[in-house]
N, C-alpha and C positions, 0 to 999 in steps of 0.2 A: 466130150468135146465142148470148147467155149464156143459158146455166142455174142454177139451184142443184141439189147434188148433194149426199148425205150420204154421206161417207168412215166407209166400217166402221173401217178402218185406223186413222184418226186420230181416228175418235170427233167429228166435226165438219159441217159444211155447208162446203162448197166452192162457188164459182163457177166453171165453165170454159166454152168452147165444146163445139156440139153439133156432135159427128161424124157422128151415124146418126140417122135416124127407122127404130124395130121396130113392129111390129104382131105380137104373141103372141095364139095364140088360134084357133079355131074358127071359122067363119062364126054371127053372133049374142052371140060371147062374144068378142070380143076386148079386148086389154088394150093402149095405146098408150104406149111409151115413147123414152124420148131414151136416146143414149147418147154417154159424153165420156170423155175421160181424163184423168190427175192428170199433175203436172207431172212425174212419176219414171215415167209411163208405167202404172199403173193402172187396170183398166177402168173407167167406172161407168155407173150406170143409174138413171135414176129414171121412174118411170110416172107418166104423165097424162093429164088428160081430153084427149078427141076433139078440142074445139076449140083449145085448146092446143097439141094438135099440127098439128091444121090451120093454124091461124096460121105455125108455123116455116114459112119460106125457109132452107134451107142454100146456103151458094154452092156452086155447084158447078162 
């Protein structure tokens, strides 16, 4: 699956694939995020809502 990603580095929005689904947080407080990397091998992360990430399928 694509995401959009905003590159500190390059000061930009990126598209790439989603490597990971995180879930950060506490029981009650959690925060759900994607994670991809840039094509020079860069982490990134962007946080989103619940159904959002429910939706991702990653192949796996």
């Amino acid at each position: 699956m694509q995401h959009s990603f905003y590159d500190v580095k390059e000061r930009k929005k990126v598209s790439t694939d989603v490597t990971e689904k995180v879930v950060y947080g506490e029981s009650g407080k959690e925060r759900y995020a994607f994670k991809g990397k840039t094509s020079d091998g860069r982490n990134l992360t962007a946080f989103v809502g619940k159904a959002t990430w429910d939706e991702c399928e990653l192949d796996a």
